[in-house]
Structure formats: C-alpha cells, structure tokens
C-alpha positions as CSV (number, residue, x, y, z in Angstrom):
1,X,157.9,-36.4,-210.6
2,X,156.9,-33.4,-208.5
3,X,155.7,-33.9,-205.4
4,X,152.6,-31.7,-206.5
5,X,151.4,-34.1,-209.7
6,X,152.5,-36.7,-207.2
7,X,150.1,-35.8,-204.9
8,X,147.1,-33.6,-206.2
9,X,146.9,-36.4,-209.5
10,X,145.4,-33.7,-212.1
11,X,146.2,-30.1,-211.6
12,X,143.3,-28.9,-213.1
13,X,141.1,-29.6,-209.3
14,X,143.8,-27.3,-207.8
15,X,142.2,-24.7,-210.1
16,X,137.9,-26.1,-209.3
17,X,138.9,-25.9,-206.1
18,X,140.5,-22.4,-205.9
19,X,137.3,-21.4,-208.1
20,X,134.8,-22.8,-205.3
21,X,136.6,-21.7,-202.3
22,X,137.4,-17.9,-203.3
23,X,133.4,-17.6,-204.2
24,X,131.9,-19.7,-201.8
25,X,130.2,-22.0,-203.8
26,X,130.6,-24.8,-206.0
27,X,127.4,-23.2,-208.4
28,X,129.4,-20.1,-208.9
29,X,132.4,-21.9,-209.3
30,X,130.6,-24.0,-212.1
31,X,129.3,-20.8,-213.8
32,X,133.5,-19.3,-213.5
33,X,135.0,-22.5,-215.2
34,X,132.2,-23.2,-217.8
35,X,131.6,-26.7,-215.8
36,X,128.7,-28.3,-214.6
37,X,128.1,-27.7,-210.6
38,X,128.3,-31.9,-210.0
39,X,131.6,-31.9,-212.1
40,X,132.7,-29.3,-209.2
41,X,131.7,-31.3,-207.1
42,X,133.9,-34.7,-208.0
43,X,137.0,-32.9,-208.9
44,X,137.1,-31.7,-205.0
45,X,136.0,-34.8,-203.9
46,X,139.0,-36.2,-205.7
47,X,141.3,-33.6,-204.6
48,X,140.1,-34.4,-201.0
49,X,140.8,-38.1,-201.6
50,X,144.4,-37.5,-203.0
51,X,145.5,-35.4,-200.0
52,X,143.8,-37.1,-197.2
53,X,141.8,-34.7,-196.0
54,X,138.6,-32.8,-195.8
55,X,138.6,-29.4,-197.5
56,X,135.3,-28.6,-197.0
57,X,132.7,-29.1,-194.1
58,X,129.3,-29.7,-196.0
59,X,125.8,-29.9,-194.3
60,X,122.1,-30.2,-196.4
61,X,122.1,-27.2,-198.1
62,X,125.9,-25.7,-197.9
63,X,129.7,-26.2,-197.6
64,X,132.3,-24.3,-195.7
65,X,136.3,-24.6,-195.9
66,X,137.9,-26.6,-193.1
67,X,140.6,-25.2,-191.2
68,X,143.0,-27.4,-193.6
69,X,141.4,-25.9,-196.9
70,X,141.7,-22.5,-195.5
71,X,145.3,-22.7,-194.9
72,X,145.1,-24.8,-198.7
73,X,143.4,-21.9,-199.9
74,X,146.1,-19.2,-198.7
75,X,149.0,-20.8,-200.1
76,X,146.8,-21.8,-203.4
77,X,145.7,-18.1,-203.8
78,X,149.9,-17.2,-203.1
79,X,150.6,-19.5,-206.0
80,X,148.2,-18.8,-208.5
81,X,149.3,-15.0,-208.0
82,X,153.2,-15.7,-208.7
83,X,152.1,-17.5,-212.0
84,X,149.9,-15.0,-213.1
85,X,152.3,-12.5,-212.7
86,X,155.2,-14.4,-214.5
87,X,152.7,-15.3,-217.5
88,X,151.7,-11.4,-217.8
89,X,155.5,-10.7,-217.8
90,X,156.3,-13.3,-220.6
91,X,154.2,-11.8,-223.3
92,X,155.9,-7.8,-221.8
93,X,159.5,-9.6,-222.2
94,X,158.8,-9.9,-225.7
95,X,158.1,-6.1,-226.3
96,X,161.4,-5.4,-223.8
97,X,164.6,-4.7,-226.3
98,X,167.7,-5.1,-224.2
99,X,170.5,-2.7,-225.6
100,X,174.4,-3.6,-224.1
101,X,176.9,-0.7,-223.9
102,X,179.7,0.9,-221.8
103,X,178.4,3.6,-219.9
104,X,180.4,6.4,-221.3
105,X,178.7,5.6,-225.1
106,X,175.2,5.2,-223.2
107,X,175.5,8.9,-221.2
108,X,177.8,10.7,-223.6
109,X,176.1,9.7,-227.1
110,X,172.9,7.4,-226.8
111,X,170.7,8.9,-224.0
112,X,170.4,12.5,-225.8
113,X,169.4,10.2,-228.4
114,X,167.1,8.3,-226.4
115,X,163.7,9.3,-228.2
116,X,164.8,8.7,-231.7
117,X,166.5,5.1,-230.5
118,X,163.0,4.7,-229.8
119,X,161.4,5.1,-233.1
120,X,163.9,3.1,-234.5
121,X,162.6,0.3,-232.3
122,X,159.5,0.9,-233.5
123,X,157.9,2.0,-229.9
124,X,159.6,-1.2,-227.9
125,X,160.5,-0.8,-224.8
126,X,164.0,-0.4,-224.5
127,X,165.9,-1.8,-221.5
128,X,169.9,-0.3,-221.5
129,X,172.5,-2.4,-220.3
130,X,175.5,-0.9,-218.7
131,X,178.4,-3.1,-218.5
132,X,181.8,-2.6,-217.7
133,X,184.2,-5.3,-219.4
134,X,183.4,-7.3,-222.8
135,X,183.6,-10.5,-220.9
136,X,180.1,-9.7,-219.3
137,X,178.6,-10.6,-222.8
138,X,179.3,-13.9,-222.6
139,X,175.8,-14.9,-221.5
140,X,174.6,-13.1,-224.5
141,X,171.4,-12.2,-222.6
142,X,170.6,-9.5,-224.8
143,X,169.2,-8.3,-228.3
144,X,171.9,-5.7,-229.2
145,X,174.9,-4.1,-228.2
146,X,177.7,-1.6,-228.6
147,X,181.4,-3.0,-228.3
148,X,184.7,-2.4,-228.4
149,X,187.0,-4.1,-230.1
150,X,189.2,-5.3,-233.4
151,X,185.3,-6.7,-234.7
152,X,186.7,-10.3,-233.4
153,X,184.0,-11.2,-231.3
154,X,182.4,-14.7,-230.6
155,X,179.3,-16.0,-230.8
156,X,177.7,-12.6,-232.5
157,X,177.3,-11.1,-235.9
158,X,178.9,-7.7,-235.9
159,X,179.4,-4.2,-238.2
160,X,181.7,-1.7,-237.5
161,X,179.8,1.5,-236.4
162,X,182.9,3.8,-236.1
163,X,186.6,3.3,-235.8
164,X,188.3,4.6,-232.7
165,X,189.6,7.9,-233.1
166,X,191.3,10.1,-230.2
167,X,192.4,13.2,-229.3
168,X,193.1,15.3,-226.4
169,X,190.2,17.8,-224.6
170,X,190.6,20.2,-221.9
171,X,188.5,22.8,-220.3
172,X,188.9,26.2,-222.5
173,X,190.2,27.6,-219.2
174,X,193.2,25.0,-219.1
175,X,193.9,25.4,-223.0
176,X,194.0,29.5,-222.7
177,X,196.4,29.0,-219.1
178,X,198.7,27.1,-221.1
179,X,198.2,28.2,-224.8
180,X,197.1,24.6,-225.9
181,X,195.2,24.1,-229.0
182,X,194.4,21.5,-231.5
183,X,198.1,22.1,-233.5
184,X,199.5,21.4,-229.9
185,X,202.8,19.4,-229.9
186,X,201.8,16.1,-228.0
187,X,205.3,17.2,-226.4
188,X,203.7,19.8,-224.4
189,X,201.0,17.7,-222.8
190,X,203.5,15.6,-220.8
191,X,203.4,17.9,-217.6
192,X,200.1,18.6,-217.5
193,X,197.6,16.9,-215.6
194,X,196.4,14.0,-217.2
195,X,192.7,12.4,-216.2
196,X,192.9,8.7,-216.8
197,X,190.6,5.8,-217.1
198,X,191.3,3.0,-215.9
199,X,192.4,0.7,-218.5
200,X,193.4,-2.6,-217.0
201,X,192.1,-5.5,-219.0
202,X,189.9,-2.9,-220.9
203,X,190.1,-2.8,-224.9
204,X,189.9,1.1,-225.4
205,X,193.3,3.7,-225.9
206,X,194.9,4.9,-223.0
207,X,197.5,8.0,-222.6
208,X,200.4,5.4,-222.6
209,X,198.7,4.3,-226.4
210,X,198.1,7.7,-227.0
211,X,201.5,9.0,-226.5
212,X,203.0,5.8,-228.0
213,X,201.9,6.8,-231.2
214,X,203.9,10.1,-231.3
215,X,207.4,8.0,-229.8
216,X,207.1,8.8,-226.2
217,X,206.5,7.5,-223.3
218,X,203.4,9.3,-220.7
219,X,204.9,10.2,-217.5
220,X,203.8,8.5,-214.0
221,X,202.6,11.3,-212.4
222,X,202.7,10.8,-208.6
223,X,199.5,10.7,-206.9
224,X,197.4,10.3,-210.2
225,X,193.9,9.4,-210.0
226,X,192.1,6.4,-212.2
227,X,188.7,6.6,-212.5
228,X,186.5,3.6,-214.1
229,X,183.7,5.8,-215.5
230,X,184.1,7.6,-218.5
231,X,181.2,10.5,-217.9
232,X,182.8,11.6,-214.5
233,X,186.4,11.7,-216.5
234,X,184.9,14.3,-219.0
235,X,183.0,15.9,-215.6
236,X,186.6,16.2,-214.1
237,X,187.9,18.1,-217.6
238,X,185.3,20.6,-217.7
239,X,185.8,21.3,-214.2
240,X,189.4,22.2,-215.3
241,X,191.1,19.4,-213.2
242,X,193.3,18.0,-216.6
243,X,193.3,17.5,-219.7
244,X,191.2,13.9,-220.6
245,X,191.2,11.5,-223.5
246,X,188.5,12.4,-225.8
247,X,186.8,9.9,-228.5
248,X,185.0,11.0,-231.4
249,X,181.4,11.2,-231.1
250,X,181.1,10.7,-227.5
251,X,182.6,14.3,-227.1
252,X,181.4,16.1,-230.1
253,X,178.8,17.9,-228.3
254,X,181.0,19.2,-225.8
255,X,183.3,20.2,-228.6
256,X,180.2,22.2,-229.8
257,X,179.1,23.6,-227.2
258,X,182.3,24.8,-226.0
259,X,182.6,23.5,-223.1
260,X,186.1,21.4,-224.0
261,X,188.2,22.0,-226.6
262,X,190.5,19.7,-228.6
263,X,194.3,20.1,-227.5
264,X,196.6,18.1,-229.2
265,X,196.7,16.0,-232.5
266,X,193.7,12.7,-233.1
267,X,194.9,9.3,-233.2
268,X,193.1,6.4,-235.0
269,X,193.5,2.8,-233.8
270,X,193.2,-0.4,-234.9
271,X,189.9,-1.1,-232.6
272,X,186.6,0.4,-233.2
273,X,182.8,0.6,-231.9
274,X,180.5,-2.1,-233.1
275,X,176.9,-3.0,-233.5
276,X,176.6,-6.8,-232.4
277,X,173.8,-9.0,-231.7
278,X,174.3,-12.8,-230.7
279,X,174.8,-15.1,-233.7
280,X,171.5,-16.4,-235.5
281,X,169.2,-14.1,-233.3
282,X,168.7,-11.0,-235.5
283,X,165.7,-9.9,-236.2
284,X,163.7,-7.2,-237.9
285,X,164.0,-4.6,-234.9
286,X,167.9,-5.6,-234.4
287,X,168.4,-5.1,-237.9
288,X,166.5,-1.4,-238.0
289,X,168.2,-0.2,-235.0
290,X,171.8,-1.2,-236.6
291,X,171.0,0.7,-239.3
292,X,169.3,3.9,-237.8
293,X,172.8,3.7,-235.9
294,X,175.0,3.4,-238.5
295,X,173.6,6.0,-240.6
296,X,173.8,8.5,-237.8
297,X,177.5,7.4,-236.5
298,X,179.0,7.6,-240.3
C-alpha cells in the first residue's frame, strides 16, 4: 500500500481540504464540493487525526492554516496540478494519430502532402514519427507506419503500398557535362561520383545492389562520403556533387520539376514500402489513411 492511502485513510479529505484551504473557508468549500459545511468540517478533522497534526488554527468565529497545512497546502496544490494536467492530456492522446516513417518518405513524399494526410484522418492530430532503423518499432507505440521491407513483419498487419523501384538521378548540370541520360549504360556511371547512404543493417538498395543487378561490381571510391539522411543525399545531387540513388515517388517531383534527371536504367527489388499498423489495433482512421495512401501511391 502507498504510503499516501496509508496515511491520509480516504483520499477524498485530501480534496475537502484543498477546497477549504485555497478559499479560506470551510462554507465556501461546502458550497465548491456540493457538501454540507459540518461534513467539511469532519473530513479535516479526520485528515488532521491521520497525520498527527493541526492543519488549521481555529478561534470562535474563523480558522487559519498552520504553518504545517501551509506547507500541506503547497505541495497539495503541486499535485493536484500534475494530475489535472495528465487527465486533460489523456482525453488529447486519443485525438493524437502517431504516423512511423523514415525520414526521406516523411520530407520527400508525405509532408507536401501534409494537408490532405489530414483529411484523411478526419481532422486528428497527426504526430510523425521519424525513425531510422525497423528495429525501433518494436515497442509498436504507434497507430501507423511506413516500412520497408519483404512485407515480413512481426506483430503488425501490413499491405504493400509500392514495390521498390530504383534508378539513378543527377543534377541536369552533371548529366549534360557527361552526356548521361536515362538510356545511360550503367557502365558509364562507375567513375562518377556516387552519393551513398548509408546502408549498414538498413533494408533499402544500395549502389553495390544497384550495380549487382547489371553484373558488376561499384567501385570504392577513396575518400567517399556516407550520409544517413536521405533528403540531404538528394540536397547533395542537385547541388551537382554526384549522381544519387533515386526511388520512385520520393523523387518524382524533382523529376518534374527538373531539378534532377534520371541517368541510367530503374531496378525493381524484392522489398517494398508498406502501410503497417500493430496487429489487432486497426481501427477506422488506420484503415482510411491506408487507403487514401494506397490510392495515391498506386
């Protein structure tokens, strides 16, 4: 048992007495709680009793706080605050709508998106949740997400969005300096520049995957850079530092508005991005978003 039920016996006369000490009087506190002003009156008499001590200092016709119910009555009023607080935020959790996905899908195709992801949520709140690798999922504190992967995934229901599809981009300045376009033998991309992500433990294509698929093997370039953040790789190819990855919907705009260009042949995979909430936990605003998502990634 808690020291606190141990102690104060009913909680409730933490609450009468809280009532009478803020206002100054066990009438007005009466008139607060709905109670009558001698039914004040005993539940701080039996706090008093259960604590040992004197909260208030009464004479004929009025009580004051002691020095001990003054210092009861700051730490009360400290309490009272933090639970109030938390009970407001239990009934905003509910309206919160916690979305999981790498960052480059969150920048590159969901936040110009942001306002329709909205309506689809039917005006919740929607919290985004960057994470890097798929193994920070596996507290499944969240309502949705975007992953990457074969679809084998545990503990959540999942639908394949898009597969993976890849191809190389560059800056039009790059593809112009070294007559690179879209019919570009994969052969002539093994000097250039190459941005990479870092792959590591990561389940997405790489330029070694990339290359693989067309019988050779990528060069290691001496002094190459790795970068964990897909957004600043794309920043880095419009800049005209190399030629990056790019994945299918996540650089269609740039693609459009002309900003990159597509410099070699696409590659398909075996992996792909899914929609996944955590098993038995989908509801009617999970299922909505999946599909407004789906439609618009198809």
């Amino acid at each position: 048992m808690r020291e606190l039920v141990r102690r104060v016996g009913r909680l409730q006369r933490l609450a009468v007495f809280e009532s009478a000490a803020r206002l100054g009087s066990f009438t007005a506190a009466a008139n607060e709680l709905g109670m009558t002003q001698p039914a004040v009156t005993r539940q701080i008499r039996a706090l008093e009793t259960s604590l040992h001590t004197e909260l208030f200092r009464r004479t004929s016709n009025r009580s004051e706080l002691t020095d001990d119910g003054r210092t009861f009555l700051l730490h009360l009023g400290r309490g009272f605050s933090g639970i109030e607080e938390a009970l407001s935020g239990l009934g905003r959790r509910a309206e919160v709508f916690v979305l999981a996905c790498h960052p480059g899908f969150a920048q590159q195709w969901l936040v110009p998106r942001l306002d329709r992801v909205h309506e689809a949520l039917g005006g919740k709140e929607l919290r985004l949740w960057l994470f890097d690798r798929e193994a920070d999922l596996a507290g499944g504190s969240f309502d949705a997400a975007i992953q990457v992967g074969n679809g084998s995934f545990p503990d959540v229901e999942s639908e394949l969005l898009f597969p993976e599809s890849v191809f190389p981009v560059a800056a039009p300045s790059v593809a112009g300096r070294h007559s690179l376009d879209a019919t570009s033998a994969p052969v002539r991309l093994l000097d250039m520049p190459l941005l990479h992500m870092d792959d590591g433990d990561r389940p997405w294509m790489s330029w070694r995957d990339w290359f693989a698929g067309f019988g050779l093997d990528v060069p290691r370039q001496p002094g190459r850079i790795l970068f964990n953040n897909y957004p600043v790789v794309l920043q880095q190819a419009v800049a005209g530092r190399g030629v990056a990855l790019g994945w299918r919907h996540l650089v269609d705009d740039f693609l459009t508005d002309g900003v990159l260009m597509q410099v070699g042949a696409e590659v398909p995979s075996t992996m792909g991005y899914y929609f996944t909430s955590p098993a038995g936990k989908t509801n009617a605003t999970t299922a909505a978003l999946g599909r407004w998502m789906s439609q618009q990634l198809r």
